[in-house]
C-alpha positions in Angstrom: 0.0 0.0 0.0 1.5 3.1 -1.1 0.3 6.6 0.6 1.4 9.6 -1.2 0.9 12.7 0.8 2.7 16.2 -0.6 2.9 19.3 1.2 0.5 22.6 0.0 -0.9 21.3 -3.4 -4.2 22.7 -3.6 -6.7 20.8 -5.8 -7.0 23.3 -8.7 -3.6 22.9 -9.4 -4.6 18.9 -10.7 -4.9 18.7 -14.9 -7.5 16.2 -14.4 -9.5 18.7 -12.1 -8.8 21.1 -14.7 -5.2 22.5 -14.7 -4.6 21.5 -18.2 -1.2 23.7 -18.5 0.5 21.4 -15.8 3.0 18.6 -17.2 2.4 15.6 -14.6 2.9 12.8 -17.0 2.5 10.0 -13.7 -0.5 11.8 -11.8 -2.5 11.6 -15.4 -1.6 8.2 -15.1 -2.7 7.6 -11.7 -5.9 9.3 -12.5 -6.7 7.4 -15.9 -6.3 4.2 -13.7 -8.0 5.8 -10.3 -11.0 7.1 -8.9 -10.4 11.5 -8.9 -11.9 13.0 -5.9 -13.3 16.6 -7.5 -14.8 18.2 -3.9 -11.7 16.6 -1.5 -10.9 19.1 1.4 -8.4 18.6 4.0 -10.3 19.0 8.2 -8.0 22.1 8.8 -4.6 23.5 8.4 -1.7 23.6 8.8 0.3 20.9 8.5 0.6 19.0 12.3 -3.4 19.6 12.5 -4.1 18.8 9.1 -1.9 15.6 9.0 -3.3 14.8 12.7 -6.7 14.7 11.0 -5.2 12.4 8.1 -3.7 9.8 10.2 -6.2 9.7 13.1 -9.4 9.6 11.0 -9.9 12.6 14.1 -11.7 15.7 12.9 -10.1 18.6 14.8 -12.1 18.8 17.6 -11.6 15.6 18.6 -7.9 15.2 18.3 -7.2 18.4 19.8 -3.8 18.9 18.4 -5.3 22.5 17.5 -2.0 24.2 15.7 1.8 23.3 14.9 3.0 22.7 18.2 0.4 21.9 20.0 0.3 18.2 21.5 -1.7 15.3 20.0 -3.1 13.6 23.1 -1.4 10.3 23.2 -4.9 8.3 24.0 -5.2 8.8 20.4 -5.1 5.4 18.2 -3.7 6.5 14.8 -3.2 4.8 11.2 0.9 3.3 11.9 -0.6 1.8 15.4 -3.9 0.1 13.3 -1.7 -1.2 11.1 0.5 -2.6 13.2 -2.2 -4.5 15.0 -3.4 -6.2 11.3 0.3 -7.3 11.0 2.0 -4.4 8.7 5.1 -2.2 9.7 3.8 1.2 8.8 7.2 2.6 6.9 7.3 6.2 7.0 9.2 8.5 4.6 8.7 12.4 4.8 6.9 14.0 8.2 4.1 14.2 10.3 4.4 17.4 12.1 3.7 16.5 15.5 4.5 17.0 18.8 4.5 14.6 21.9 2.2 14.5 24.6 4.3 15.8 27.5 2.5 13.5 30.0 4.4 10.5 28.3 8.3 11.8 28.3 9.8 15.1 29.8 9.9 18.7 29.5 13.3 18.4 28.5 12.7 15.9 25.5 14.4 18.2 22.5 11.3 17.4 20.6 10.1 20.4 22.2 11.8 22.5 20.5 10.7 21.7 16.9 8.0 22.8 15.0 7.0 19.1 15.3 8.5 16.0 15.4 7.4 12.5 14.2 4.2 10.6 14.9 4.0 7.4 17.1 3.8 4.1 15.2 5.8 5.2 12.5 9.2 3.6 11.2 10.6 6.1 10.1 12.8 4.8 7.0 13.6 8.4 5.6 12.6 11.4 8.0 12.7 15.1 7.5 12.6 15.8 10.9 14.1 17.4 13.1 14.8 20.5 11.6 15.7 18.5 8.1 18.9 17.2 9.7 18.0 13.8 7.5 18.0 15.8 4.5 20.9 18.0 5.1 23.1 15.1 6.4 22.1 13.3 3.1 23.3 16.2 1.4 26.7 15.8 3.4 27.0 12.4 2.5 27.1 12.9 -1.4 29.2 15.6 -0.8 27.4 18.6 -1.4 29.0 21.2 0.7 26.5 23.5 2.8 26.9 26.9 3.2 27.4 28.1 6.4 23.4 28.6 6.8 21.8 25.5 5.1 18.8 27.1 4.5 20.9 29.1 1.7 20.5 26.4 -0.8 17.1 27.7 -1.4 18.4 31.0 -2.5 18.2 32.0 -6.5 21.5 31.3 -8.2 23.7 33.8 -9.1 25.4 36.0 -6.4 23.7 39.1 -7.6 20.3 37.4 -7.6 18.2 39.3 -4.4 15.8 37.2 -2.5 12.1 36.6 -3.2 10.3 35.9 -6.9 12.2 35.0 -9.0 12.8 33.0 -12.3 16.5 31.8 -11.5 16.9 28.2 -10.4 17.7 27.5 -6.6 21.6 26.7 -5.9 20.7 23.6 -5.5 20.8 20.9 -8.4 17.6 18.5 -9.1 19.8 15.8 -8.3 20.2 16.8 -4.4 16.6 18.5 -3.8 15.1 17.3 -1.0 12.2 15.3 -3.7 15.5 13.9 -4.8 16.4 12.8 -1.3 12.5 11.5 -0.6 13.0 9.3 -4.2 15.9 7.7 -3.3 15.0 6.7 0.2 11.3 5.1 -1.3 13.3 3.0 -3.3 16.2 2.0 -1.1 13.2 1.0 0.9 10.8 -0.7 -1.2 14.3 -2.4 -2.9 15.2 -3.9 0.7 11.6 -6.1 0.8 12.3 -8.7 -1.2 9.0 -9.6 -2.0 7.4 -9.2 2.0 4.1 -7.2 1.7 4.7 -3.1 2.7 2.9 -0.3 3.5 4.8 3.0 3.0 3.7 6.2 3.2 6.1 8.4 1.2 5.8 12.2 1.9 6.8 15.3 0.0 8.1 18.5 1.0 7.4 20.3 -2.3 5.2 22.1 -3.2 5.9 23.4 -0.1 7.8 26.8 -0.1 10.6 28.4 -0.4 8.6 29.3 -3.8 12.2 28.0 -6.0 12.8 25.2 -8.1 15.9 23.8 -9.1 16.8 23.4 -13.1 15.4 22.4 -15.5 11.8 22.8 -13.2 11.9 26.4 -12.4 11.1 27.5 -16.3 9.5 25.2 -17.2 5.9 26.9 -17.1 5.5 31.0 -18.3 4.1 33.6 -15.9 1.1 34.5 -18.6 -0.2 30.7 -18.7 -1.1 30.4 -14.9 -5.1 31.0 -13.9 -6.1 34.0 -13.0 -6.0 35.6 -9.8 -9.2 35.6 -7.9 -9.0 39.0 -5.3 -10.8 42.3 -4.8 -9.0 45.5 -6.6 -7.1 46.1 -3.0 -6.2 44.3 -0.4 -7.6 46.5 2.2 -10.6 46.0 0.6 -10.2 42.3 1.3 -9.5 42.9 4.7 -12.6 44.8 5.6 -14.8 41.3 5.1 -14.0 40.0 8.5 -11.3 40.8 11.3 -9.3 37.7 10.9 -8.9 38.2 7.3 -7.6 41.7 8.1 -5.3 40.1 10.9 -3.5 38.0 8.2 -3.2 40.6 5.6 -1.6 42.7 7.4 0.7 40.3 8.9 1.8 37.9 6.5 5.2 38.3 5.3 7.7 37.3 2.1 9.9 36.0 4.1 7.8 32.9 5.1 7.6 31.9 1.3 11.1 33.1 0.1 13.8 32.1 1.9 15.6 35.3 2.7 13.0 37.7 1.5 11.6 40.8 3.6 8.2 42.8 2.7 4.4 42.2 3.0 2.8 39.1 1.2 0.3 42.0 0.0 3.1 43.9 -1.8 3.4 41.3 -4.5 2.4 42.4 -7.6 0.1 40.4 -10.4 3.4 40.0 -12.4 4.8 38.7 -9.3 2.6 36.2 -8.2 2.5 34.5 -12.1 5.7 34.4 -11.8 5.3 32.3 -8.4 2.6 30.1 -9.6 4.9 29.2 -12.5 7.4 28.1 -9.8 4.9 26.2 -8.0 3.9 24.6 -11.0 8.0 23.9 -11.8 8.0 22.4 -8.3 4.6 20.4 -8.5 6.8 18.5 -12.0 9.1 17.7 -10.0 7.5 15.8 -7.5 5.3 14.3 -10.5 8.8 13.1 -12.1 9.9 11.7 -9.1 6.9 9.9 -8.5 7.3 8.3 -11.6 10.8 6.7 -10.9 8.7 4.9 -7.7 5.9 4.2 -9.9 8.6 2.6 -12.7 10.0 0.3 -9.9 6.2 -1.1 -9.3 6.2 -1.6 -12.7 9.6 -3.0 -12.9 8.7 -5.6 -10.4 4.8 -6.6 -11.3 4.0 -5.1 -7.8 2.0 -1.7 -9.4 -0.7 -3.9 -10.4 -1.3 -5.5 -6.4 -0.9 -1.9 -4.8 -3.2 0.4 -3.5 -2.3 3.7 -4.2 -3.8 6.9 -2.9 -2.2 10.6 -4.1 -3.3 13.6 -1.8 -1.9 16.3 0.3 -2.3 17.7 3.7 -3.6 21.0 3.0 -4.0 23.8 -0.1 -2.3 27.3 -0.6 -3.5 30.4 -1.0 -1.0 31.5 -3.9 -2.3 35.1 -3.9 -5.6 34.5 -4.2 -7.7 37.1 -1.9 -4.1 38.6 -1.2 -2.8 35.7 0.7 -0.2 33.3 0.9 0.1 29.8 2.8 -2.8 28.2 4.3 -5.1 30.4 6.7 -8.3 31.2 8.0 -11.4 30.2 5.6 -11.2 30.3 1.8 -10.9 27.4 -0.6 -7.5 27.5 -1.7 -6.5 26.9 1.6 -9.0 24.2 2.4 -9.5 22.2 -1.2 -7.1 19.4 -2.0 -6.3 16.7 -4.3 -7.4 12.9 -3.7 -7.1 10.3 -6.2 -7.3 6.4 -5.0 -5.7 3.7 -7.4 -7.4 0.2 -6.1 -6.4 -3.0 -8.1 -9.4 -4.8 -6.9 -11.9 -1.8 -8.5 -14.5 -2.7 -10.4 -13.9 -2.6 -14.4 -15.0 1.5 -15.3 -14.2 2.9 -12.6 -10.7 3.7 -13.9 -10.7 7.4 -15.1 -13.6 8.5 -13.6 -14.3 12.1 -11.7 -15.8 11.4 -8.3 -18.2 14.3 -7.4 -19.1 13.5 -3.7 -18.0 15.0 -0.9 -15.3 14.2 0.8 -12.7 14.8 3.3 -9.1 13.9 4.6 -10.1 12.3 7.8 -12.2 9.0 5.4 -8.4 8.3 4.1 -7.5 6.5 7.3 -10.4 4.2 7.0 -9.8 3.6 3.9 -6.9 1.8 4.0 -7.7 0.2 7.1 -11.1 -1.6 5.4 -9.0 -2.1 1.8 -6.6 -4.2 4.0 -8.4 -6.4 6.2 -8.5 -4.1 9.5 -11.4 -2.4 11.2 -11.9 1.4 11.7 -11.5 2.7 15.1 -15.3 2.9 17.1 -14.4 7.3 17.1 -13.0 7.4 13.8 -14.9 10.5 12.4 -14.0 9.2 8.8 -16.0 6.6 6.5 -14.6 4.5 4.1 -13.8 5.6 0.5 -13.6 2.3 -1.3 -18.0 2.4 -1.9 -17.4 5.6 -3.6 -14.2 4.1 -6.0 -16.6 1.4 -6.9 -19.5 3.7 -8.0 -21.4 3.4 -5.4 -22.3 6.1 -3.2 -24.1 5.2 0.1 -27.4 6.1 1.0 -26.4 7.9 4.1 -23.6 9.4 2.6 -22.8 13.2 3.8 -24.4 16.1 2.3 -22.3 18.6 3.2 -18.1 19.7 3.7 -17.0 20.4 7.2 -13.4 21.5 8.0 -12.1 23.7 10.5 -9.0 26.0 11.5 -8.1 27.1 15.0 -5.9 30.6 15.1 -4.6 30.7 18.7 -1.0 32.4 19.0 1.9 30.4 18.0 5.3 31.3 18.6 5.0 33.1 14.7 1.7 34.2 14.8 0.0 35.9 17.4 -3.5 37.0 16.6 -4.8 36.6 20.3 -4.2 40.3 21.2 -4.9 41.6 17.9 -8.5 40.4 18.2 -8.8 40.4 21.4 -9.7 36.6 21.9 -9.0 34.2 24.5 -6.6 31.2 23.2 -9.8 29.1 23.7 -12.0 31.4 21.2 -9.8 31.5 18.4 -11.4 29.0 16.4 -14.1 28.5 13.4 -15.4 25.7 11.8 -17.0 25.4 8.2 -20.3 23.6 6.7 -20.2 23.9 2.6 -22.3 22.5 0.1 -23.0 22.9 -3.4 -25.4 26.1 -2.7 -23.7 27.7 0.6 -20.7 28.3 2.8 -21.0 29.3 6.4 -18.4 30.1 8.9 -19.3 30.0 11.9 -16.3 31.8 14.6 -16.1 30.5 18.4 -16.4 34.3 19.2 -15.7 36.5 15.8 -19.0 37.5 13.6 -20.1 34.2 11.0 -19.9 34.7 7.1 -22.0 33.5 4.7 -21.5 33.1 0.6 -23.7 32.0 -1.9 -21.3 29.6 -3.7 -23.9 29.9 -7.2 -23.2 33.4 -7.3 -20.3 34.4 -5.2 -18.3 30.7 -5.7 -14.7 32.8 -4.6 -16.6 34.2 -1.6 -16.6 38.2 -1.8 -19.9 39.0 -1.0 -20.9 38.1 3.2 -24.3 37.5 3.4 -24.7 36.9 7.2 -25.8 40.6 8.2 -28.4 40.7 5.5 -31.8 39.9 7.0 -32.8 38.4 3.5 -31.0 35.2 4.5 -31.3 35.0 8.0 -33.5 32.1 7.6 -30.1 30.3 5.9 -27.5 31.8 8.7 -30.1 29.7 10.8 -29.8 26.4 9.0 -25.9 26.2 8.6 -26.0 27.2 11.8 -27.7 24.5 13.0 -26.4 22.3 10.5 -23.2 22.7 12.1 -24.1 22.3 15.4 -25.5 19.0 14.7 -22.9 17.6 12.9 -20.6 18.4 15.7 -22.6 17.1 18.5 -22.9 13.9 16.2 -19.0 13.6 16.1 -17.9 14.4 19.7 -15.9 11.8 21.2 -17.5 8.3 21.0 -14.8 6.2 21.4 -16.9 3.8 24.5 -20.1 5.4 24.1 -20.8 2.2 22.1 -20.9 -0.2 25.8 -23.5 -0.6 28.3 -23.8 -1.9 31.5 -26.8 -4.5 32.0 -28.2 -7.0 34.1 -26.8 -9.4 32.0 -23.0 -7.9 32.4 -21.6 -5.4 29.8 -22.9 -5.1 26.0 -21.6 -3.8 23.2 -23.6 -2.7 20.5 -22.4 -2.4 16.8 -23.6 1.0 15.6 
């Protein structure tokens, strides 16, 4: 079983999905042969929550583990400890962004001091963290010689080149990118199983920033064939829909995105951000080419046609849409990802074929569990996909999109004091369907937007007494679907006369 998961691909940025300029010769291939999820969204951002919701099946207010660096209760079952217990040893390439529970080790444990660290369960068999040392010591190892701040590598080449967008190639070669790295660590271990079933899940960084790409990638696309940019004339006219939209605007910076680059994210020009999607796009080939080297070796070895395969990523980016960069707050770009699920065992026509239901990261957990023999876990708030591959869409089947985002303070972003919230209110939650998208804030005024009209969401509807009536339904819309998901994990037992019974749901 092979899990792909890369890092801030958003879904419109998939040819089959529409994004017919990209060149991804292997994810065409994986969708003629696949099922292609069209309305996929990750259950929050950023990464640790995003890919705590992935591997736990755990919407976000369940798990808990709220924002990078926040702990994921260690009560939690997760996918690498279910598979384990159905006899596989979940192999682990990449990162899952988490950090310990400090009831189970010590305040001095250095994973503290990391943005995250990885999850339990895991063998790690080719691991980013901490702080990319297994990326940068790889690097030593074929002899690369870092600069005295590693980080540098992701600079544009040339001396005289400033920071920031850019056109140049990155100083480093193709050949020792960190996709490079991933590639060659998948292989070395898929190579040392000599014919022993595996289950791997092989991360990617890219397309990740720093916004750079290494030759031949970074011109490979032009700055006038990227989609157009989906924003209001100014950005402080952006701001004025809601106050945590005019918190980020105002406080997102280059220098997240380019490594070594100062100024506002809100200073970057049209010209500027084509320029930046083509290098996203650059990077997004070169995880596409790598992937095919992996794929190849399935080939190779008559193991592609046995192996489940599912392609998706842990969250979207905003790529200058509404003014914004990275994954925040509330709008599509941030939310909407890709999902496409190769199953050798799929019914014949379902290969090629555009999924339209809705769905969401937390059912890929229980997916793989079902697809290879195991059970889902009793508070797993995920269902199955493998129905849906085959064409058949359950009854019961959700009607709606519900994903969430908490924005307490971090130690690089603090929005508490700028709204004014408790840690504890700084929160929102999303239902979406086909007509309507309402946010719904802890303690910050909703938003509502009619997704026939408005589909980018401009307009907020929530203060217009037209569609109070709708407010109202979301509203309790959401509130039901969280009180149906809160935790459940024994609510399943009851004590009788006759001793303890469990019921099967």
């Amino acid at each position: 079983m092979l899990l792909v998961v890369v890092d801030q691909w958003r879904a419109d940025f998939v040819p089959a999905l529409g994004a017919g300029f990209l060149k991804t010769p292997n994810l065409d291939r994986l969708c003629r042969e696949g099922v292609t999820f069209r309305n996929h969204v990750t259950n929050t951002v950023p990464c640790g929550p995003a890919r705590a919701s992935l591997l736990t099946g755990l919407y976000l207010m369940n798990h808990r583990a709220v924002q990078n660096t926040v702990p994921l209760d260690a009560r939690h079952t997760n996918l690498a400890k279910e598979l384990r217990r159905i006899g596989y040893d979940p192999a682990l390439i990449g990162y899952t962004t988490t950090t310990p529970d400090p009831r189970t080790t010590g305040e001095r444990d250095p994973r503290f001091t990391t943005l995250g660290d990885l999850m339990d369960g895991f063998r790690a068999v080719g691991a980013f963290e901490p702080t990319m040392d297994g990326y940068f010591g790889w690097l030593a190892q074929k002899g690369f010689t870092l600069p005295p701040n590693r980080e540098d590598i992701w600079l544009p080449e040339g001396e005289d080149c400033l920071p920031g967008v850019t056109n140049r190639p990155s100083r480093i070669l193709a050949e020792f990118s960190d996709t490079a790295y991933f590639t060659e660590r998948a292989l070395t271990y898929l190579k040392g199983r000599n014919g022993k079933p595996w289950f791997l899940h092989l991360g990617y960084y890219r397309p990740h920033p720093p916004f750079i790409a290494p030759a031949p990638y970074h011109d490979m696309y032009r700055p006038e064939d990227m989609p157009a940019l989906h924003r209001r004339e100014t950005w402080q006219a952006e701001a004025r829909q809601h106050p945590l939209l005019n918190f980020y605007l105002r406080g997102i910076s280059q220098g997240s995105f380019f490594h070594g680059a100062g100024g506002a994210a809100t200073e970057l020009d049209p010209a500027a951000i084509a320029q930046m999607r083509a290098t996203y796009s650059g990077m997004i080939s070169e995880v596409d080419a790598a992937l095919g080297q992996v794929i190849a070796y399935l080939d190779q070895t008559n193991q592609w046609k046995d192996t489940l395969v599912i392609f998706t990523s842990d969250h979207g980016e905003q790529l200058g849409d509404h003014y914004l960069l990275g994954k925040v707050g509330y709008h599509d770009e941030s939310f909407r990802i890709p999902l496409v699920i190769k199953a050798p065992d799929a019914p014949p026509g379902s290969a090629g074929r555009i999924e339209d239901a809705f769905t969401e990261s937390v059912d890929v957990m229980p997916t793989i569990l079902e697809w290879l023999g195991g059970e889902k876990p009793r508070n797993a708030d995920g269902h199955s996909l493998l129905p849906l591959v085959a064409g058949e869409k359950p009854a019961d089947w959700r009607d709606h999109l519900f994903y969430e985002y908490d924005f307490r303070d971090v130690f690089y972003s603090r929005p508490e004091d700028s709204l004014g919230l408790h840690m504890d209110d700084c929160s929102l939650c999303v239902v979406q369907d086909e007509n309507w998208k309402y946010v719904h804030f802890a303690a910050l005024p909703p938003l509502l937007f009619d997704l026939e009209k408005d589909p980018h969401g401009f307009e907020n509807l929530a203060d217009e007494p037209a569609y109070a009536g709708v407010v109202r339904d979301y509203a309790q819309r959401a509130l039901s679907h969280r009180m149906r998901h809160a935790e459940r994990t024994l609510t399943h037992f009851r004590a009788t006369p006759q001793g303890l019974e469990e019921r099967n749901p």
